[in-house]
C-alpha positions in Angstrom: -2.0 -35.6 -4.5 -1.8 -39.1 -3.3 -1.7 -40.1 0.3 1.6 -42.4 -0.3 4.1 -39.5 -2.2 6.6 -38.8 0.0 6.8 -35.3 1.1 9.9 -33.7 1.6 9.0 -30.4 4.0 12.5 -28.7 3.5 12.5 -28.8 0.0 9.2 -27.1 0.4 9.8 -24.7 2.7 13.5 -23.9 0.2 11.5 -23.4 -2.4 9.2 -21.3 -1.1 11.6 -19.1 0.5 12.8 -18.6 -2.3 9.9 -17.7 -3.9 8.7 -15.6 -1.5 12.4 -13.4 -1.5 12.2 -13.1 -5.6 8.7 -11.6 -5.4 9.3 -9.6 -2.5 12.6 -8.3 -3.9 11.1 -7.3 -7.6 8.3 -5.9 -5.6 11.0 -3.8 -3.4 12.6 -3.1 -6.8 10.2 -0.7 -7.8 7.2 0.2 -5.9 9.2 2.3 -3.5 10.6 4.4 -6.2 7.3 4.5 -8.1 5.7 7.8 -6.8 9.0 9.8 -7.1 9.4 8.5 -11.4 5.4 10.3 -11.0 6.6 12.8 -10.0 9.3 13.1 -12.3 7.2 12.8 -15.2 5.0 16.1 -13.6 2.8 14.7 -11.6 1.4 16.9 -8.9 0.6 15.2 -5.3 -2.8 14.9 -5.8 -2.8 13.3 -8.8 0.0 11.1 -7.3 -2.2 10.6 -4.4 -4.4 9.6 -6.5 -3.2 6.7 -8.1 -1.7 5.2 -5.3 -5.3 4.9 -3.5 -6.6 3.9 -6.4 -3.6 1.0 -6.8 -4.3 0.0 -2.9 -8.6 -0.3 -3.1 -7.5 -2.2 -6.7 -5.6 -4.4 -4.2 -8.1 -4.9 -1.8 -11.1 -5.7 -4.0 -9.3 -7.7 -5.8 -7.5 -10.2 -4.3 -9.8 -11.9 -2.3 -12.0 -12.4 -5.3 -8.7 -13.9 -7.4 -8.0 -16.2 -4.6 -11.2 -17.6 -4.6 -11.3 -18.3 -8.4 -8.2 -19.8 -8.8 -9.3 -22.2 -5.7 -12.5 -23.2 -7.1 -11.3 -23.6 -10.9 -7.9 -25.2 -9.8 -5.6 -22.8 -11.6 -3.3 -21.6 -8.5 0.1 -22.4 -10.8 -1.7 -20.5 -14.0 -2.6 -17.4 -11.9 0.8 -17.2 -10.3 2.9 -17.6 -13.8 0.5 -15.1 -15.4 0.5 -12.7 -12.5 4.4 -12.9 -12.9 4.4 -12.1 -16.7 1.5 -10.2 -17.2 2.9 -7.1 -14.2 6.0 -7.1 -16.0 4.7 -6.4 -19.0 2.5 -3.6 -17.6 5.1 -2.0 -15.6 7.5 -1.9 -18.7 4.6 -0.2 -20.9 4.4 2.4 -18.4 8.0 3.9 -19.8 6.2 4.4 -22.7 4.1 6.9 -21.4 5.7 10.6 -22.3 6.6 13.2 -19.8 5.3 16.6 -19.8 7.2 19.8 -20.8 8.1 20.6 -17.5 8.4 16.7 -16.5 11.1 16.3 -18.9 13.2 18.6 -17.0 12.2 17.0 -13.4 13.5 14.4 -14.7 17.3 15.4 -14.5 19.5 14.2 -12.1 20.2 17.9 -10.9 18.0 18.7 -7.8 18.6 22.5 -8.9 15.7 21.8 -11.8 13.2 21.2 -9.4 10.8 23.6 -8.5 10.1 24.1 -5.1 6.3 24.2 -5.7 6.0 21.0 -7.1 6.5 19.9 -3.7 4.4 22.7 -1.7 1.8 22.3 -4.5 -0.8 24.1 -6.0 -4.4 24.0 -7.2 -3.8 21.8 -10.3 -6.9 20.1 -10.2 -9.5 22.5 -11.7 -12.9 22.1 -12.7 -13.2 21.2 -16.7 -15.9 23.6 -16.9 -14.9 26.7 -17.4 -12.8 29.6 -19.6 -9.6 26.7 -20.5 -7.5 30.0 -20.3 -7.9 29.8 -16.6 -6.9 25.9 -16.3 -3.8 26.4 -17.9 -2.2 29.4 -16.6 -2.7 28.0 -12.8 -1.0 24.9 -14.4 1.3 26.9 -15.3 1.9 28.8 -12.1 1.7 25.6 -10.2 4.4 23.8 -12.2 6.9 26.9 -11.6 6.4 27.8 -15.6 6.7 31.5 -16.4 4.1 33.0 -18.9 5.8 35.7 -21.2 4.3 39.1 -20.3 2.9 39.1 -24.2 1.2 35.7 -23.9 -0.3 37.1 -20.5 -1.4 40.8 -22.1 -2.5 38.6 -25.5 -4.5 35.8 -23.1 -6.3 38.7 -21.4 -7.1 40.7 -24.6 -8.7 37.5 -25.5 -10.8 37.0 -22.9 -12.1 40.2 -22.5 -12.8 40.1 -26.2 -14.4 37.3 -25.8 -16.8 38.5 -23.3 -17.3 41.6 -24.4 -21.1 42.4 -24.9 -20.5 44.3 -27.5 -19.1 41.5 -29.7 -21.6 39.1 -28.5 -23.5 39.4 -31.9 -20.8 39.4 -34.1 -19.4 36.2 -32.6 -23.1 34.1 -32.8 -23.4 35.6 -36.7 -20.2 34.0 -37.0 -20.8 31.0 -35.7 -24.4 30.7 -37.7 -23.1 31.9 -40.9 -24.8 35.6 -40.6 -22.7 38.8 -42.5 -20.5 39.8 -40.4 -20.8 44.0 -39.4 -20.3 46.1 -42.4 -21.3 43.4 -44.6 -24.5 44.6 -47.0 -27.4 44.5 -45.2 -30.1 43.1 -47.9 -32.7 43.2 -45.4 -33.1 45.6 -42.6 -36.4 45.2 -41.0 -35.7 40.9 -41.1 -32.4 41.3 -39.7 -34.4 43.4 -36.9 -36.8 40.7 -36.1 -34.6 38.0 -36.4 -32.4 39.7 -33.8 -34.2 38.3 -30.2 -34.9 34.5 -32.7 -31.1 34.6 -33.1 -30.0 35.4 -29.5 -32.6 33.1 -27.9 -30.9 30.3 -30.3 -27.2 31.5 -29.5 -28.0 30.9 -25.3 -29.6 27.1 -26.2 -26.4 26.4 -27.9 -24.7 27.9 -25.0 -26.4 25.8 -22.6 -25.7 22.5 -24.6 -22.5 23.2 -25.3 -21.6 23.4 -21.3 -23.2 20.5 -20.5 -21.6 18.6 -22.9 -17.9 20.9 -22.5 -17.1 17.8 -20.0 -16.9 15.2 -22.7 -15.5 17.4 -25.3 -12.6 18.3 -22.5 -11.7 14.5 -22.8 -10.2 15.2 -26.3 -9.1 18.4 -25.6 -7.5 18.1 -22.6 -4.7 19.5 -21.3 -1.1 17.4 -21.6 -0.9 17.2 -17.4 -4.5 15.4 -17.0 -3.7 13.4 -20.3 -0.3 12.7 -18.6 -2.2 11.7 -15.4 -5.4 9.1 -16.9 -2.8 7.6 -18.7 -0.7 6.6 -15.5 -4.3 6.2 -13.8 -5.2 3.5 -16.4 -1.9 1.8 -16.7 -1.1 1.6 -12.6 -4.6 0.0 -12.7 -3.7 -2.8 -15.0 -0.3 -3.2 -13.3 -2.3 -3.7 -10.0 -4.6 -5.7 -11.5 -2.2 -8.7 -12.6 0.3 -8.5 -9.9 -2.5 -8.3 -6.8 -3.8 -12.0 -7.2 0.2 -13.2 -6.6 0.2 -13.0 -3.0 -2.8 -14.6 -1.9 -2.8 -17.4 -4.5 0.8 -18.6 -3.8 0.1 -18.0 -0.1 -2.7 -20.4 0.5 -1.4 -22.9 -1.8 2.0 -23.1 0.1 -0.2 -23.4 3.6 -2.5 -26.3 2.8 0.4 -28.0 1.3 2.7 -27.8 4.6 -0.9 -28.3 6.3 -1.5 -31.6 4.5 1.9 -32.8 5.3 1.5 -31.8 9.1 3.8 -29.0 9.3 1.5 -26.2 8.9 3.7 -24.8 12.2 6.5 -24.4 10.1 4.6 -22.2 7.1 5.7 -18.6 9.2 9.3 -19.6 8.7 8.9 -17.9 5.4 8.4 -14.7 6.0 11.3 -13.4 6.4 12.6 -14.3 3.5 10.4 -12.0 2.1 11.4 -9.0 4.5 15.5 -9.5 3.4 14.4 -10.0 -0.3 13.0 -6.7 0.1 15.9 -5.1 1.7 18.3 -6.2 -1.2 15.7 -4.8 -3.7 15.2 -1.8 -3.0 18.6 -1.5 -1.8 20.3 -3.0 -4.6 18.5 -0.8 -7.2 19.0 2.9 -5.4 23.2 1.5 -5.7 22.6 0.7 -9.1 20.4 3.4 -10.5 23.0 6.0 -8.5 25.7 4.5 -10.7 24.3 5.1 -13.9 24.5 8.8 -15.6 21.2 10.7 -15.7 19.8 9.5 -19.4 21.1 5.6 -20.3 19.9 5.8 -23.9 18.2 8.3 -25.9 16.2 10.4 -23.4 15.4 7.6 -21.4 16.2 8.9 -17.8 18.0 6.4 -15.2 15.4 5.8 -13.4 13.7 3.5 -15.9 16.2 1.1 -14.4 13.7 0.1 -11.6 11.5 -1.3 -14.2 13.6 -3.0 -15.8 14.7 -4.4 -12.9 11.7 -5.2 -11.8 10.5 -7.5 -14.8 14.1 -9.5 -14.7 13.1 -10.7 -11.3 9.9 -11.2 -12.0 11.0 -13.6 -14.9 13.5 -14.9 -12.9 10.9 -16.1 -10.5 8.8 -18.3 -13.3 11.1 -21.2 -13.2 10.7 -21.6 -9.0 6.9 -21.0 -9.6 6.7 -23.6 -11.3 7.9 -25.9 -8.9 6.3 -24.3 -6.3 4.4 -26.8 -3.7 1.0 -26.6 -3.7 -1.7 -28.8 -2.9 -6.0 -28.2 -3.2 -7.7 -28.4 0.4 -11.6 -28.2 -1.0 -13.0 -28.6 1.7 -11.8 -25.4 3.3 -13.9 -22.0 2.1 -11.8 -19.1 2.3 -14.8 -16.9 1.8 -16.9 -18.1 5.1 -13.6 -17.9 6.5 -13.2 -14.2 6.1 -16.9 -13.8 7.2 -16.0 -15.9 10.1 -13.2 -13.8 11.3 -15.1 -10.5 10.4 -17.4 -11.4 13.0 -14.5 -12.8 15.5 -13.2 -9.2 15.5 -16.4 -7.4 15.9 -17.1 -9.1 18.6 -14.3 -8.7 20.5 -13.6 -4.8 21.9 -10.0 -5.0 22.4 -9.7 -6.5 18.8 -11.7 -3.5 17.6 -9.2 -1.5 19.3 -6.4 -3.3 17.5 -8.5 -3.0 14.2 -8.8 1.0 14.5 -4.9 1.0 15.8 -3.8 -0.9 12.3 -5.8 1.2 10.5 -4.5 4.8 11.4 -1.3 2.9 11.0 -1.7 1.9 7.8 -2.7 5.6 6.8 0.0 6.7 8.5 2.8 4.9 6.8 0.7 5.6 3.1 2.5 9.3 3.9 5.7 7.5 4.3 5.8 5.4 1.5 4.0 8.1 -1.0 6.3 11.1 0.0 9.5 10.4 2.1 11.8 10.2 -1.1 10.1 13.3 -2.0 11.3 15.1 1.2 14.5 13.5 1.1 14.7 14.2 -2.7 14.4 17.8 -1.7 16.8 17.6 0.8 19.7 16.2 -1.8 19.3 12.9 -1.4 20.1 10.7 -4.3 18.8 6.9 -5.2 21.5 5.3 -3.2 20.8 7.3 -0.4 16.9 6.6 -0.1 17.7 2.7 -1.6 19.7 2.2 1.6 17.7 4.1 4.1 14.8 1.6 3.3 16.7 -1.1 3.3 17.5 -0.3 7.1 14.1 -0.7 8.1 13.2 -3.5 6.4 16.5 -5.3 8.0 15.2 -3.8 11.3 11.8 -4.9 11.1 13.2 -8.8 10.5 15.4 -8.5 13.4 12.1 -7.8 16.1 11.7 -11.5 16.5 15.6 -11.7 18.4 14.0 -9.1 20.6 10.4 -10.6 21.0 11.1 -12.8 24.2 12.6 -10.6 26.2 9.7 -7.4 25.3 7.1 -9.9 25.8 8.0 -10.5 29.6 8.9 -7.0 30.0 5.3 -5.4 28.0 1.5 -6.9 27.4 0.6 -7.0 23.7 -2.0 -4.3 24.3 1.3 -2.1 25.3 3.3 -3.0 22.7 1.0 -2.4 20.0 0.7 1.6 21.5 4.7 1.8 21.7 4.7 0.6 18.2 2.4 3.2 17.2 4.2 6.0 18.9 7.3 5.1 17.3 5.8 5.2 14.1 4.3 9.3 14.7 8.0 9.8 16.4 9.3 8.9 12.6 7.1 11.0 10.9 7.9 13.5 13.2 11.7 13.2 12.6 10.7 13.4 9.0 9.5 16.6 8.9 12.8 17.9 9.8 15.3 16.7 7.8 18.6 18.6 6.6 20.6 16.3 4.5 21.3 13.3 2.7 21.8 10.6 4.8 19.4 12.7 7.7 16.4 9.7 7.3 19.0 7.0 8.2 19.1 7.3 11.8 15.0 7.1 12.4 14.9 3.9 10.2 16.3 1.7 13.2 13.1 2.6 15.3 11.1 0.3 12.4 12.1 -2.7 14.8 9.3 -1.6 16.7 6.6 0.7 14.6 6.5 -2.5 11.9 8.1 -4.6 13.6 7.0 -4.8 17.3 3.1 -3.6 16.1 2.9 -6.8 13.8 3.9 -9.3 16.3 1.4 -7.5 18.8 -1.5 -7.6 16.0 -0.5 -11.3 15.8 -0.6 -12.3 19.6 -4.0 -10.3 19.0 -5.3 -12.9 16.1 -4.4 -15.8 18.2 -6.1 -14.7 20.7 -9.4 -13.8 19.5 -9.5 -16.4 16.5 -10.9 -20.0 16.7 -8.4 -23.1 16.0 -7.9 -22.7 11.8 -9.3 -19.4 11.6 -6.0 -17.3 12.7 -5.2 -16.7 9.2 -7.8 -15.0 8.3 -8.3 -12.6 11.1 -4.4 -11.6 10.5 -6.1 -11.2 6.7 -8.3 -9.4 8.1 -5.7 -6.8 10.0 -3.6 -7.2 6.9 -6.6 -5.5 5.0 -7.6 -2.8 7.0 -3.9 -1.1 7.3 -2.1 -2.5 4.2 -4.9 -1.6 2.0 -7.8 0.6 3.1 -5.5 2.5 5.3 -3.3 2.8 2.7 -5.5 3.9 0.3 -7.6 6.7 2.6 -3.9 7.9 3.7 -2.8 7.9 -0.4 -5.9 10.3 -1.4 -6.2 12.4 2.0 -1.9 12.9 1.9 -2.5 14.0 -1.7 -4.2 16.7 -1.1 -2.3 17.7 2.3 0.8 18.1 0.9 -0.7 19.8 -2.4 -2.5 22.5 -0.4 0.4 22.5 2.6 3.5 20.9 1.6 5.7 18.2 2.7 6.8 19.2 6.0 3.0 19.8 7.3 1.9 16.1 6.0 4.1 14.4 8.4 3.8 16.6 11.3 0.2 16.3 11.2 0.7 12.3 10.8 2.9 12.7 14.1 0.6 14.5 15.9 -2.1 12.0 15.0 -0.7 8.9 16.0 0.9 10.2 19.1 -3.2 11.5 20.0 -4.1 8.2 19.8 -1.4 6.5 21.4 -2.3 8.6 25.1 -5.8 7.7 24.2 -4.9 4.1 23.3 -3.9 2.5 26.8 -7.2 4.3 28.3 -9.6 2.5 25.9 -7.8 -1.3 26.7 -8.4 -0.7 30.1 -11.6 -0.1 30.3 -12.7 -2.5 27.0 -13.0 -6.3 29.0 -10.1 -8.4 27.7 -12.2 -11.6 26.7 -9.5 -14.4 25.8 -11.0 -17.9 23.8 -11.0 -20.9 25.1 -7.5 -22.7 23.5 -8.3 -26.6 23.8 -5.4 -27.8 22.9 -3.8 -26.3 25.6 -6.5 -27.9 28.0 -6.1 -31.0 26.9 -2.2 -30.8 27.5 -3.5 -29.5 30.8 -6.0 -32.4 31.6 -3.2 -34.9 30.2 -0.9 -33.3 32.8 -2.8 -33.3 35.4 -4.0 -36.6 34.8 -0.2 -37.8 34.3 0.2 -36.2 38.1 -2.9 -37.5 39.5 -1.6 -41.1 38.6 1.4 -40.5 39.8 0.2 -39.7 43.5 -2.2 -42.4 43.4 1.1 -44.3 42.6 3.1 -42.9 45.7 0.1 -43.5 47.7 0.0 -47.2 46.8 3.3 -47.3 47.1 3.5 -46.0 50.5 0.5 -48.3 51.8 2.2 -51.0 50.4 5.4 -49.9 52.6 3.0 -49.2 55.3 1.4 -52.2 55.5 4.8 -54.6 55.1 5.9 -52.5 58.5 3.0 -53.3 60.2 3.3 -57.0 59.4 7.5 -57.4 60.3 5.9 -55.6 63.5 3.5 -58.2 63.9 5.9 -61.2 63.3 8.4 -59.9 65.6 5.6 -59.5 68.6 5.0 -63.7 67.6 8.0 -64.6 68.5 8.9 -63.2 71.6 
């Protein structure tokens, strides 16, 4: 870029509004609605639990490491067009993946299809090791399927044939090639012999054939675990291309307002991205609730969120590609994050912050995994949980109307602990829903458990960071409850609600977070609140105090002056008489 283009900043910051509102609203478009198509398709909440941690640690390995090499190879515009394309492909290839039996039947629009235990779980994960007569009839159970008393009476007749010690031989001659009993026996006495040589050989192939029953199991799977490494595989990819986007577009946007000298103005666009998310997710649960249950051959309604998905994402190439950005090399992003690693360590309130967004972040993993579950239960339809999320996002961009007034009213330190506790009241509320619209009323406290706990993680960065480096602590915070949270929340929540259900998950999230919350306000008080040294607001102070130092030797000058011509009209006046 040279130094004499003219820069116009509000084309910029349009533009990148804008940008930030498509991406955020294709985003919104789907990835709220993505756990309850898993679970549609038959999915249990581990599995689901599952891919959604692994999605999140995709996301936080990742992206850091995509950021850096489209900064030092100067391909920031090619990684943000081919993040665009390449998701929307992925996420449109994952319709292609077939349901299970009893998937396909989750899949209709009637909440009387759904089995109750596919929400209180089950032990579906089994060991692959083992009789594959057991795997499947708990699969079975846990899915709600009935086993005909025949199959049951035939499966145990099996098994008990099978094991049977009398039959022992005549399976291994079977399996070697041996006469089978009451075949001619030629040889006696051999046969006799050969009796312990043949048994000793049948438990070698035993042995082998467990330790290698693992390996065969990946052919010979089941069509649930099938059903759930194919989603594992293909969430993966999705993650893979659409979790460089962020980051790239981010810092390309801030060096370019930052070269211009209106880096001050580069927060202006995030709320764009909090109201593109509300019409996203609220505009598809009105639209998918519109449609009837299949809109083509077997494809169920909910395929819509894809679709919707990639026609955003496309619609966002033509402002990517006249998205400001400009190449700062001499900043390193990567001693950068070192940098504020070691900013936050050092620091015990920001420690304290750290933890807080943490627990957070696993907290609100339960939320986002399983609340349409709960309200799914509860009758809810797609318009219902589309609208409900689009509440809190709308109240989580209105906290900066209220920010002035809290912050004379509350310290940071407090307002990240009331932020907290409205998040565990949430959950709590969660746990005991009745109807439809029930969720709607606990969205409005989002002003203050997103809302009101990101502002106070944010007076928390600038006050621990260095000048330039409060980016990357908020990075920093950003990691530690978006992702790691997230993803420690996704796998643990899994299993919760598998072995305990719905209602238990977010009860125990409540309980948690209000724990920490009493304990919260003891730990600031005692940690020492060590605040950095901000020099630009000591110079303004020096350059203040230098402006009123000047001034008084002003008036002093002045008055001498006054002082002095008294003393002389005094003087004349005395001459005369």
């Amino acid at each position: 870029m040279k130094r004499n283009r003219q820069i116009d900043i509000k084309l910029a910051l349009a533009l990148a509004g804008t940008f930030n509102f498509l991406c955020c609203c294709a985003r919104a478009c789907l990835l709220p609605f993505l756990t309850l198509y898993f679970r549609q398709l038959g999915l249990s909440p581990a599995m689901t639990g599952i891919v959604m941690g692994t999605k999140h640690l995709i996301t936080l390995v990742w992206t850091p490491v995509a950021s850096l090499l489209s900064k030092h190879y100067n391909k920031r515009r090619a990684v943000i067009t081919g993040s665009l394309v390449c998701s929307a492909a992925v996420a449109l290839v994952l319709l292609l993946i077939p349901p299970t039996d009893v998937g396909a039947r989750i899949g209709n629009c009637n909440k009387s299809e759904l089995s109750p235990t596919q929400s209180s779980g089950g032990n579906l994960i089994e060991s692959s090791v083992g009789p594959t007569t057991t795997v499947h009839q708990k699969t079975n159970e846990t899915l709600g399927v009935t086993t005909p008393p025949d199959t049951k009476s035939a499966l145990s007749r099996t098994s008990v044939h099978r094991l049977s010690p009398d039959n022992i031989t005549t399976s291994v001659n079977d399996s070697l090639g041996e006469p089978s009993i009451g075949a001619p026996i030629v040889n006696q006495t051999t046969n006799s012999v050969a009796a312990p040589v043949r048994n000793k050989r049948s438990t070698e192939e035993a042995t082998e054939k467990t330790h290698f029953d693992f390996l065969g199991s990946l052919k010979t799977m089941d069509p649930l675990h099938q059903l759930f490494f194919l989603i594992l595989i293909t969430v993966s990819l999705f993650e893979s291309a659409s979790a460089p986007l962020e980051w790239t577009a981010d810092d390309g946007l801030y060096e370019y307002l930052d070269y211009a000298d209106a880096s001050d103005r580069y927060s202006s666009t995030g709320v764009w991205g909090l109201l593109g998310a509300a019409f996203g997710v609220g505009g598809a649960g009105l639209l998918v609730s519109q449609l009837s249950c299949f809109i083509a051959d077997q494809t169920p309604r909910s395929a819509v969120h894809f679709f919707c998905y990639a026609a955003v994402a496309v619609l966002a190439l033509p402002v990517a590609s006249y998205l400001p950005l400009y190449l700062n090399k001499k900043r390193d992003r990567a001693n950068g994050l070192l940098k504020a690693m070691q900013l936050v360590r050092n620091s015990p309130r920001a420690l304290l912050c750290a933890a807080t967004t943490l627990l957070v972040g696993v907290a609100t993993s339960a939320v986002d995994n399983f609340l349409l579950w709960q309200m799914q239960d509860r009758g809810s339809t797609e318009l219902h949980m589309g609208m409900s999320l689009a509440l809190a996002l709308l109240s989580q961009a209105a906290y900066p109307l209220l920010a002035g007034r809290v912050s004379k009213l509350l310290s940071p330190g407090r307002v990240l602990a009331i932020g907290a506790a409205s998040l565990g009241l949430q959950c709590f509320y969660y746990s005991f829903l009745w109807g439809a619209w029930a969720a709607l009323p606990a969205q409005v406290l989002s002003c203050f458990s997103s809302g009101a706990l990101w502002w106070a993680v944010k007076v928390q960065c600038d006050d621990v960071a260095t000048p330039g480096a409060e980016r990357s602590v908020r990075r920093i915070y950003t990691a530690l409850s978006v992702h790691l949270g997230s993803a420690l929340g996704s796998f643990v929540g899994g299993l919760v609600v598998q072995r305990f259900g719905l209602v238990w998950l977010f009860i125990g999230v409540a309980v948690g977070l209000m724990l920490w919350c009493v304990c919260l306000p003891v730990l600031q008080w005692k940690a020492p609140r060590q605040r950095r040294i901000n020099y630009s607001r000591l110079l303004a102070a020096d350059a203040s105090e230098a402006s009123d130092s000047e001034s008084e030797q002003e008036r002093d000058w002045l008055d001498k002056a006054m002082e002095d011509d008294r003393g002389n009209n005094n003087h004349a006046r005395r001459a005369n008489h």
